[in-house]
N, CA, C and O atoms as a GROMACS GRO file, in nm:
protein
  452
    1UNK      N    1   0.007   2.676   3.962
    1UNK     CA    2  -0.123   2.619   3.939
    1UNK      C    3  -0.156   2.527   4.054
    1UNK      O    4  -0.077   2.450   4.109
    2UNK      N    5  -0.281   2.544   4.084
    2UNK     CA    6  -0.312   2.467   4.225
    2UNK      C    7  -0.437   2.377   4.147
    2UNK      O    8  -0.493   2.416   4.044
    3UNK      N    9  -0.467   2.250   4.219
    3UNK     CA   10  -0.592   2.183   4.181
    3UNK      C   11  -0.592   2.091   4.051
    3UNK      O   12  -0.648   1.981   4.051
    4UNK      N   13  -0.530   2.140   3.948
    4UNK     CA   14  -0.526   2.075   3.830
    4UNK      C   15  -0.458   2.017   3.770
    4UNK      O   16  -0.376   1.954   3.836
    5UNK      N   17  -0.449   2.003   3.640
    5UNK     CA   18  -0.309   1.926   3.551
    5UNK      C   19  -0.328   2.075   3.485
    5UNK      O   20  -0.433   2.141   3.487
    6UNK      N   21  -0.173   2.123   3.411
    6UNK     CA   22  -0.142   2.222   3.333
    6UNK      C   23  -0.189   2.191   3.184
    6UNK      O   24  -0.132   2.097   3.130
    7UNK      N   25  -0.271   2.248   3.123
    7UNK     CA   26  -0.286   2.267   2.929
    7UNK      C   27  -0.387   2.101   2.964
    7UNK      O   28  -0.362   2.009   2.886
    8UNK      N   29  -0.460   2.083   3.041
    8UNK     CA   30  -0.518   1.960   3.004
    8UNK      C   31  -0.624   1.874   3.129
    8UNK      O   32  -0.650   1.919   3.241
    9UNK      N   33  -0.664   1.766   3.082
    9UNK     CA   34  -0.755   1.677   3.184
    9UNK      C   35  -0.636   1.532   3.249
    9UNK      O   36  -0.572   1.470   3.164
   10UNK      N   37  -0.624   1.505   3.360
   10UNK     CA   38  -0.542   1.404   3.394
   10UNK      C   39  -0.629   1.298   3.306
   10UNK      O   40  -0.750   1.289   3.285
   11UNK      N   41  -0.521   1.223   3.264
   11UNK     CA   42  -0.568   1.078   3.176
   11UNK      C   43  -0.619   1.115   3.035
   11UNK      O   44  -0.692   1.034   2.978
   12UNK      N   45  -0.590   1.214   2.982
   12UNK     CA   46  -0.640   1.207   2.860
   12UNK      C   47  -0.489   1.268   2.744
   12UNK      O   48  -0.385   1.290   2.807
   13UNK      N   49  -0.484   1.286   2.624
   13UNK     CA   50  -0.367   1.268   2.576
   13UNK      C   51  -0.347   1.453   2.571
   13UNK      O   52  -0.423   1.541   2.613
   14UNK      N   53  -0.203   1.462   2.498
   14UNK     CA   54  -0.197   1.646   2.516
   14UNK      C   55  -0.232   1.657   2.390
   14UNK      O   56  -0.197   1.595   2.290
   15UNK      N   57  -0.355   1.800   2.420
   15UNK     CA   58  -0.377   1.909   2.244
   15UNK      C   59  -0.296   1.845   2.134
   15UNK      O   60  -0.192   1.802   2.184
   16UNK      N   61  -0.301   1.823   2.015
   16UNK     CA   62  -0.289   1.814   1.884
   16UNK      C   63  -0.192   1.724   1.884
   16UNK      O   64  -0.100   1.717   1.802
   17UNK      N   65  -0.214   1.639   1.998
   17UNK     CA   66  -0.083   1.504   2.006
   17UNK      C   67  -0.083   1.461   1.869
   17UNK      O   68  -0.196   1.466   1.821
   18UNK      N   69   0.023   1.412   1.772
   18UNK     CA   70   0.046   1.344   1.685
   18UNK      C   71   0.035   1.194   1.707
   18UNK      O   72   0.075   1.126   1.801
   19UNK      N   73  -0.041   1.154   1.575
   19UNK     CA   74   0.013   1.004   1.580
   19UNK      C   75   0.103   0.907   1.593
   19UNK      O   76   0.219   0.946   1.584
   20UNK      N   77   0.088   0.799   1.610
   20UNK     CA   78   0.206   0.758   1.588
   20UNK      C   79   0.198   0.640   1.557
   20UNK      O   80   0.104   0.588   1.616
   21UNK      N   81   0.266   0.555   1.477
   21UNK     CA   82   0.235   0.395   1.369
   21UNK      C   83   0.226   0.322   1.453
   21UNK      O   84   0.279   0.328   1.564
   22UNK      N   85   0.160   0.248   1.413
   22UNK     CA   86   0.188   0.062   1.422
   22UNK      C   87   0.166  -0.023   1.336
   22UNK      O   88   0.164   0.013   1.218
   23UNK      N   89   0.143  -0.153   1.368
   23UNK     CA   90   0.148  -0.210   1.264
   23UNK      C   91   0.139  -0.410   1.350
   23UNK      O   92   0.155  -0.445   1.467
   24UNK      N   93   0.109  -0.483   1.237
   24UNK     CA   94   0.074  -0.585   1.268
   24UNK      C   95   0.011  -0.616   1.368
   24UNK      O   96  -0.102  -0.572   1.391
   25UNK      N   97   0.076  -0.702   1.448
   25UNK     CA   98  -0.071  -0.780   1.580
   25UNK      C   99  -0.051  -0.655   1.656
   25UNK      O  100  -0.098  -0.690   1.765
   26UNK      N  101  -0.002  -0.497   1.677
   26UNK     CA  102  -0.034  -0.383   1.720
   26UNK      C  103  -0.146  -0.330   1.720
   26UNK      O  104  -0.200  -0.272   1.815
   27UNK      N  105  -0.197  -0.353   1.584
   27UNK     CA  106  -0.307  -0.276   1.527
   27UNK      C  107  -0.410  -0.312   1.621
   27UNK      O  108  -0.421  -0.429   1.655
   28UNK      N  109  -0.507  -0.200   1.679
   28UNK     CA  110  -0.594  -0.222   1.791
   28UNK      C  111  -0.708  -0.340   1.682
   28UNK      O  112  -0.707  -0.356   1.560
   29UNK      N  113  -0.806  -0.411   1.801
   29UNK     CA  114  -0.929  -0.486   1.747
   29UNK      C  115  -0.988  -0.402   1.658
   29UNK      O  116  -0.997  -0.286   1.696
   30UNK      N  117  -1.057  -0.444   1.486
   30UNK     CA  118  -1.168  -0.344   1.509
   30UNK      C  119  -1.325  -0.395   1.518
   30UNK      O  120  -1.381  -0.492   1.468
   31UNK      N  121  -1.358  -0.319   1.579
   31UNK     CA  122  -1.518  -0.330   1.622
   31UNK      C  123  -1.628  -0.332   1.538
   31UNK      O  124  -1.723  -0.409   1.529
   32UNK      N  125  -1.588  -0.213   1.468
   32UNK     CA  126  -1.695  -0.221   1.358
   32UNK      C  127  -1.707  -0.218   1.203
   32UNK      O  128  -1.760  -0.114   1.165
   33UNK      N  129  -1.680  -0.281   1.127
   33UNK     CA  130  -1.668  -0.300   0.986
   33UNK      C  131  -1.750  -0.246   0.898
   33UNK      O  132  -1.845  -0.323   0.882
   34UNK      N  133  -1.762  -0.137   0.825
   34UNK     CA  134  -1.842  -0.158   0.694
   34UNK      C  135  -1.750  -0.233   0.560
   34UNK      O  136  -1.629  -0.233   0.540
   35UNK      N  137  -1.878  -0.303   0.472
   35UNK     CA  138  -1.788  -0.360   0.346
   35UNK      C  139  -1.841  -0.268   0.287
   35UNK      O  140  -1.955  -0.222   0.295
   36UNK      N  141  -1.717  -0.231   0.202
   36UNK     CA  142  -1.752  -0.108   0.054
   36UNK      C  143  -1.798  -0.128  -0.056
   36UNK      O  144  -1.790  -0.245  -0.093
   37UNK      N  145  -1.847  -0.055  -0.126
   37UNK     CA  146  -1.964  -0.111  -0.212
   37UNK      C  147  -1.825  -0.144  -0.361
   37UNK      O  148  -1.705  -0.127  -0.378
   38UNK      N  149  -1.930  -0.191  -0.426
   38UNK     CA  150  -1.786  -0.229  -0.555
   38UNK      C  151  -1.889  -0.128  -0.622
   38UNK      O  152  -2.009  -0.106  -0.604
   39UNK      N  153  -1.791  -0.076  -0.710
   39UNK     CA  154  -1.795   0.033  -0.788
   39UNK      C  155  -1.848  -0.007  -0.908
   39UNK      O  156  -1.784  -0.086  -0.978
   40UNK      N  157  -1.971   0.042  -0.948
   40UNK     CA  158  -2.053   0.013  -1.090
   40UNK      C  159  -1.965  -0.056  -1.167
   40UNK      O  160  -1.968  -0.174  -1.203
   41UNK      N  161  -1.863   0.056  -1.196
   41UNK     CA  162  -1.759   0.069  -1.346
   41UNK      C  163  -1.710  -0.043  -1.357
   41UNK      O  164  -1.718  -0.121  -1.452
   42UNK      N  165  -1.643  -0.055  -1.226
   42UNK     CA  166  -1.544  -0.194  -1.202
   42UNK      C  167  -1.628  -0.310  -1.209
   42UNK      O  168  -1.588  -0.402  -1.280
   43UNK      N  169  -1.768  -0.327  -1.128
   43UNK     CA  170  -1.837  -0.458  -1.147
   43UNK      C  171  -1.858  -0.460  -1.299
   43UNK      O  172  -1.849  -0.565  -1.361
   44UNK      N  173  -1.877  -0.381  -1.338
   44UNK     CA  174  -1.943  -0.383  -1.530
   44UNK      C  175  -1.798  -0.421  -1.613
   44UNK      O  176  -1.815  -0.426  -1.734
   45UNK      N  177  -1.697  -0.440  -1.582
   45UNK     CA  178  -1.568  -0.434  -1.620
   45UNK      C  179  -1.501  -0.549  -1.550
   45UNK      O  180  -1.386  -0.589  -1.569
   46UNK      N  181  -1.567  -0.585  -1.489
   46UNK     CA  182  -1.503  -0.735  -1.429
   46UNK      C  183  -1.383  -0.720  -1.303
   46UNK      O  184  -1.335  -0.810  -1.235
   47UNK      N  185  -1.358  -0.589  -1.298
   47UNK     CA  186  -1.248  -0.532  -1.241
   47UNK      C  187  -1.208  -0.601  -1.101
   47UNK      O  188  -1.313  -0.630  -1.044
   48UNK      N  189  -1.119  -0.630  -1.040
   48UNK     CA  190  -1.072  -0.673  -0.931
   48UNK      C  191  -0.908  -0.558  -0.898
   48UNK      O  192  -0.838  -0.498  -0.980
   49UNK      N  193  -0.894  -0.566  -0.740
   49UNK     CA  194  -0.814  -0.484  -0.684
   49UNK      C  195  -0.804  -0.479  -0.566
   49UNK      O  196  -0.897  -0.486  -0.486
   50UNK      N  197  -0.658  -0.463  -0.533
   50UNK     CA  198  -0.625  -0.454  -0.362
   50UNK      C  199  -0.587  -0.280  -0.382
   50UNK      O  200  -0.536  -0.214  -0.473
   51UNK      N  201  -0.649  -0.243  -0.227
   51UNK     CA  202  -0.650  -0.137  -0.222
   51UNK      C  203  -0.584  -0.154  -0.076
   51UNK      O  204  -0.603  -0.256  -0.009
   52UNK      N  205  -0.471   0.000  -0.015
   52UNK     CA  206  -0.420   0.001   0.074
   52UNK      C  207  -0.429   0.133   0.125
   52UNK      O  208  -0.363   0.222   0.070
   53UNK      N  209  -0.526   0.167   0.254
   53UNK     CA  210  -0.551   0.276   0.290
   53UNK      C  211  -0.454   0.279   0.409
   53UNK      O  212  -0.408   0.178   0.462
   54UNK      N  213  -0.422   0.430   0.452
   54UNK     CA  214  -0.396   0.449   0.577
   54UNK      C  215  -0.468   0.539   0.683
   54UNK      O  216  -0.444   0.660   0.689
   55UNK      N  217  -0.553   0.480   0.761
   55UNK     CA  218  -0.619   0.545   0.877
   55UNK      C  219  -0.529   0.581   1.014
   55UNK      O  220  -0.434   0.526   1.069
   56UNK      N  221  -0.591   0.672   1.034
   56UNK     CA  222  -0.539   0.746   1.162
   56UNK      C  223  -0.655   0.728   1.255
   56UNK      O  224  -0.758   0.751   1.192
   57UNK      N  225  -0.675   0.702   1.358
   57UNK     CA  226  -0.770   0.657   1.443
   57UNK      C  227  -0.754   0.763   1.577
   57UNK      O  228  -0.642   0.776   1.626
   58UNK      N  229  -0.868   0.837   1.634
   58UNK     CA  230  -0.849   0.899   1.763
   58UNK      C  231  -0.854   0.808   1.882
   58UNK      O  232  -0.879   0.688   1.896
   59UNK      N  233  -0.812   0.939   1.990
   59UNK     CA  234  -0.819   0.840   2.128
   59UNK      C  235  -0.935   0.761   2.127
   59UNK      O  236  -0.904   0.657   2.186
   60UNK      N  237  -1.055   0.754   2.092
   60UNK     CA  238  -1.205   0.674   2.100
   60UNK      C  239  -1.170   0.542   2.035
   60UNK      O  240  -1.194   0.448   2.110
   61UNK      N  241  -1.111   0.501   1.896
   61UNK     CA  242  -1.091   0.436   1.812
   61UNK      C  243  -1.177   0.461   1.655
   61UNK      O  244  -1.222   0.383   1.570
   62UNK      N  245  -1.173   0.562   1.664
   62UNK     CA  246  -1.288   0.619   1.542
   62UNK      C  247  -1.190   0.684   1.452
   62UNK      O  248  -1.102   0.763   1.485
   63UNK      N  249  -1.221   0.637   1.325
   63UNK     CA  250  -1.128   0.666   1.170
   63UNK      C  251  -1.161   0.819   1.183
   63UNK      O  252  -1.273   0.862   1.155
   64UNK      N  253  -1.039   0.914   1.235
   64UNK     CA  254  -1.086   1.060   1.228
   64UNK      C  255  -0.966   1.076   1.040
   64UNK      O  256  -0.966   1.188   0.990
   65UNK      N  257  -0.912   1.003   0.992
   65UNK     CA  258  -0.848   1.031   0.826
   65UNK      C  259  -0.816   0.913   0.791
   65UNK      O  260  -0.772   0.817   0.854
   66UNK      N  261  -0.839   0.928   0.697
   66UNK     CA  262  -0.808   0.812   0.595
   66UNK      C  263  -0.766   0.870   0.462
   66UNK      O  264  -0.814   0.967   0.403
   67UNK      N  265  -0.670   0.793   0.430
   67UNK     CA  266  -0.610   0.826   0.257
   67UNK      C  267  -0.573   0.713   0.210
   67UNK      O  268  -0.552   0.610   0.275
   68UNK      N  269  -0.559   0.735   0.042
   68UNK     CA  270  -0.520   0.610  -0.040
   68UNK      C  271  -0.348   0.579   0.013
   68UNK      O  272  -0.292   0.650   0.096
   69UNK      N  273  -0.296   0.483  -0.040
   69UNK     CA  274  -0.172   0.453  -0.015
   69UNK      C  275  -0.150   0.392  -0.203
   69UNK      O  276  -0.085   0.453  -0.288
   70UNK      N  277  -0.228   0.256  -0.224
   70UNK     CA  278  -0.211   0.256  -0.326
   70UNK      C  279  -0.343   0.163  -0.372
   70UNK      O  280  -0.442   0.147  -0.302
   71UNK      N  281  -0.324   0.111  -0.493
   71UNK     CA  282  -0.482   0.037  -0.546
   71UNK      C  283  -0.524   0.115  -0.683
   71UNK      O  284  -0.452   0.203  -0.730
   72UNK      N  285  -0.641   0.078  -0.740
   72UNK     CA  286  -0.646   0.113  -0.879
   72UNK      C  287  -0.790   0.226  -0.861
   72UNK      O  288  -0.898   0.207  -0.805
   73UNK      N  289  -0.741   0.332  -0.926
   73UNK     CA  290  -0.820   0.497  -0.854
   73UNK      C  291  -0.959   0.446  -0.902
   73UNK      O  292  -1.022   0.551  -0.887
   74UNK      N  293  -1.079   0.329  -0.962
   74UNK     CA  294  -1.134   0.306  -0.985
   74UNK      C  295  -1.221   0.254  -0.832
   74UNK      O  296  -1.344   0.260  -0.831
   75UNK      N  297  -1.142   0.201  -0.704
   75UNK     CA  298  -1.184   0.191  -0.666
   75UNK      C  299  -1.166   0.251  -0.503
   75UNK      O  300  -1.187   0.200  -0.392
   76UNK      N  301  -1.121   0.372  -0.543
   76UNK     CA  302  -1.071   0.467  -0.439
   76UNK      C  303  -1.156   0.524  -0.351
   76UNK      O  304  -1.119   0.521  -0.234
   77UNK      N  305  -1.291   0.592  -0.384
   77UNK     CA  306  -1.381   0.673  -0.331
   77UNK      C  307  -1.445   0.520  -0.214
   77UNK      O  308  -1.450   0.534  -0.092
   78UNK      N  309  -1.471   0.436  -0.259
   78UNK     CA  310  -1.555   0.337  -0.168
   78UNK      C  311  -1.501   0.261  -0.083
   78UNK      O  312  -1.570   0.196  -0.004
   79UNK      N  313  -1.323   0.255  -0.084
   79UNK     CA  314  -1.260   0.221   0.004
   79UNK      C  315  -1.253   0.308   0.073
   79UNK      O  316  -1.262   0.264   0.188
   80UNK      N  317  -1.235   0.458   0.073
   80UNK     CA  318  -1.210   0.528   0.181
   80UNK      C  319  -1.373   0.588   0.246
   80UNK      O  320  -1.372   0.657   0.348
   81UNK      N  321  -1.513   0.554   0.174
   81UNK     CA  322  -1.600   0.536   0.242
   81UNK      C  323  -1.650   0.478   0.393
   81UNK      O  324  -1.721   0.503   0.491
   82UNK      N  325  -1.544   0.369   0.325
   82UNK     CA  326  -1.588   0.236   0.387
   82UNK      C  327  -1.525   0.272   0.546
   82UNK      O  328  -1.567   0.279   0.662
   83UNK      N  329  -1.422   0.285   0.486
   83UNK     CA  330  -1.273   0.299   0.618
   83UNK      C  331  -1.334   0.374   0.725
   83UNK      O  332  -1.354   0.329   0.838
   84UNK      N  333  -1.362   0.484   0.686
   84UNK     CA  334  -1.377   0.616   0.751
   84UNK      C  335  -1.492   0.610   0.865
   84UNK      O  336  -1.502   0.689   0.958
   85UNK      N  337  -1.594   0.476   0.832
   85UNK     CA  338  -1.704   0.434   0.902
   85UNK      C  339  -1.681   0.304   0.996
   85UNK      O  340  -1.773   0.248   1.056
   86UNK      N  341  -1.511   0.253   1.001
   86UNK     CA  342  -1.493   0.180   1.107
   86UNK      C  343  -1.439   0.237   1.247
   86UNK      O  344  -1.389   0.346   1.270
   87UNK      N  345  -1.462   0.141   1.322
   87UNK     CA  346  -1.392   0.181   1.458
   87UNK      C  347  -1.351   0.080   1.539
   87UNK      O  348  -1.427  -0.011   1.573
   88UNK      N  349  -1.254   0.089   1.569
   88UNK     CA  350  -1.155   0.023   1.645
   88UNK      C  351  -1.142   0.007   1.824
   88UNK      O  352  -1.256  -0.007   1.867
   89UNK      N  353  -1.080   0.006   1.892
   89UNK     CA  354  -1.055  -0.032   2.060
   89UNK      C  355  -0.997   0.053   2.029
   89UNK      O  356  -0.941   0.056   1.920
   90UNK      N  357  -0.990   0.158   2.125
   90UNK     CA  358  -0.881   0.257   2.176
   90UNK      C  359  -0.746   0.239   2.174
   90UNK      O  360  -0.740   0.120   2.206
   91UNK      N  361  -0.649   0.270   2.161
   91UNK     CA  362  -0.525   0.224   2.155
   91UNK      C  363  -0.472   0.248   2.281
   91UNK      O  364  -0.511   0.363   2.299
   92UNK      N  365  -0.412   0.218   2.378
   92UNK     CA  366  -0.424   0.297   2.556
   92UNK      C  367  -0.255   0.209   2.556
   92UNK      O  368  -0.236   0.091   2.526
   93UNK      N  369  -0.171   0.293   2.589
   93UNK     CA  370  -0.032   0.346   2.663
   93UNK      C  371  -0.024   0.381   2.746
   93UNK      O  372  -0.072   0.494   2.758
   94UNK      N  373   0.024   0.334   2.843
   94UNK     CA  374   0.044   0.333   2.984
   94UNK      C  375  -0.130   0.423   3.050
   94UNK      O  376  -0.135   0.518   3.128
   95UNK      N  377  -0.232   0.361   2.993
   95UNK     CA  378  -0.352   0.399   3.083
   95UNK      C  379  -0.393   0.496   2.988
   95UNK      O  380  -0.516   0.490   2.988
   96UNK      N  381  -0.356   0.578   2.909
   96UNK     CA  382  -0.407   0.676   2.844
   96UNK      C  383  -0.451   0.648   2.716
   96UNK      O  384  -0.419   0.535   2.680
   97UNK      N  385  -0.502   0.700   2.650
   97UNK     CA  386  -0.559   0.616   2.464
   97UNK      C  387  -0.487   0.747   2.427
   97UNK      O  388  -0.447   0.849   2.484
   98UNK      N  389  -0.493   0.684   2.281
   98UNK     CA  390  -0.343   0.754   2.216
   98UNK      C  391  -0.403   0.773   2.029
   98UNK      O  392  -0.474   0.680   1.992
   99UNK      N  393  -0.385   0.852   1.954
   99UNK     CA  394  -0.382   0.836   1.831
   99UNK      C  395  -0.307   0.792   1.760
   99UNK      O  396  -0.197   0.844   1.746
  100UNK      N  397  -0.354   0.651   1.677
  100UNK     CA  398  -0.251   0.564   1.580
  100UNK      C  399  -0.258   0.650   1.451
  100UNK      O  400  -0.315   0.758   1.431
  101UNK      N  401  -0.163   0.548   1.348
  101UNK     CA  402  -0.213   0.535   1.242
  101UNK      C  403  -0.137   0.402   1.235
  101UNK      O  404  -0.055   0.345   1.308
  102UNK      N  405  -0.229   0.362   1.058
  102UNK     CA  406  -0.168   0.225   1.035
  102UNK      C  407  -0.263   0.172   0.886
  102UNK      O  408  -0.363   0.229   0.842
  103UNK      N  409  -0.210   0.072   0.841
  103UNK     CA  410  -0.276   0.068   0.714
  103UNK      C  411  -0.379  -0.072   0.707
  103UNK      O  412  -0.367  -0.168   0.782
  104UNK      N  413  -0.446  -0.064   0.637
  104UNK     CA  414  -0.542  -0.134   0.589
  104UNK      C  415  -0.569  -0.197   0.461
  104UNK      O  416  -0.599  -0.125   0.366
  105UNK      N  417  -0.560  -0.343   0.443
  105UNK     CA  418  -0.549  -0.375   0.314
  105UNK      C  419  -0.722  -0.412   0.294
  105UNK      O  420  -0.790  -0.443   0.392
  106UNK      N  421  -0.788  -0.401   0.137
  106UNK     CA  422  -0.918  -0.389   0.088
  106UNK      C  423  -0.914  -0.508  -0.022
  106UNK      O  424  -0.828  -0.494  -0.110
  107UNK      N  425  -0.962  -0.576  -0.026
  107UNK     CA  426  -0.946  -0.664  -0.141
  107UNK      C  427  -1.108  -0.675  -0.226
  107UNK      O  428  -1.195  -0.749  -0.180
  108UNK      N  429  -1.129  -0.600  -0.342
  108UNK     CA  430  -1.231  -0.585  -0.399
  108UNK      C  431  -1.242  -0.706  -0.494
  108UNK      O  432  -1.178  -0.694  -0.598
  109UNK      N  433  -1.294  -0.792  -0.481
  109UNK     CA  434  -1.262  -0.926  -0.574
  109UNK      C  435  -1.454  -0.928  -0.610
  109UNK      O  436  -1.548  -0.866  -0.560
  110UNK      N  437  -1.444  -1.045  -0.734
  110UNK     CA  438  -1.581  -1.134  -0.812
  110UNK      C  439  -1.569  -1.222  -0.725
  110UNK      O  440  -1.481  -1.233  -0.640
  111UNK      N  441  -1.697  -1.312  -0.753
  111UNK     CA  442  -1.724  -1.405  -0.696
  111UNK      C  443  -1.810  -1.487  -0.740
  111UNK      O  444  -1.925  -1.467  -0.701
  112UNK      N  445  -1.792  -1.578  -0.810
  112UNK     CA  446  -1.878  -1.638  -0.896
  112UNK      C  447  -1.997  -1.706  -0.815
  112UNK      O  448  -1.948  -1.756  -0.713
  113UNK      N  449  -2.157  -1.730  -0.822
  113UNK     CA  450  -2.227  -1.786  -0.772
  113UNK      C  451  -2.286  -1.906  -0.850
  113UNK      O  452  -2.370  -1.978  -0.798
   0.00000   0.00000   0.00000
């Protein structure tokens, strides 16, 4: 092969690279937050709950999966709404951005006014 990089673009990661964890002050910035809505049932029910997702983030920093880990299935669908619409800083290894994963804690609480 003359001219190029083999199976790819120089600086960018290889085809169907796997993730790979982190965790604590690892976890890239994130940029953009949505808060999830509280769930009818649960506000009508007084309900409170920590929820623990795990996102996988692409080279961009964009939630390409998210799944439950654990939390009460009442308030499952709007945490992983929520998740799926943040985005993060790129994660970059030695110059290149890389796909994480890593978890996310949700704390659906009242709040008295």
């Amino acid at each position: 092969m003359v001219g190029g990089v083999l199976g790819g673009v120089l600086g960018e990661p290889l085809p169907n690279e796997q993730p790979f964890f982190v965790s604590g002050k690892n976890v890239p910035k994130l940029v953009k937050q949505v808060k999830p809505e509280y769930p009818q049932e649960a506000y009508a029910a007084r309900m409170q709950a920590v929820v623990i997702v795990e996102a996988i983030t692409d080279i961009y920093g964009r939630v390409s999966r998210a799944r439950i880990i654990s939390g009460h299935p009442v308030f499952y669908e709007e945490a992983l709404i929520a998740v799926r619409k943040w985005l993060y800083e790129p994660y970059i290894v030695n110059g290149i951005p890389r796909p994480i994963y890593f978890t996310v804690t949700i704390t659906f609480g009242l709040t008295s006014n």
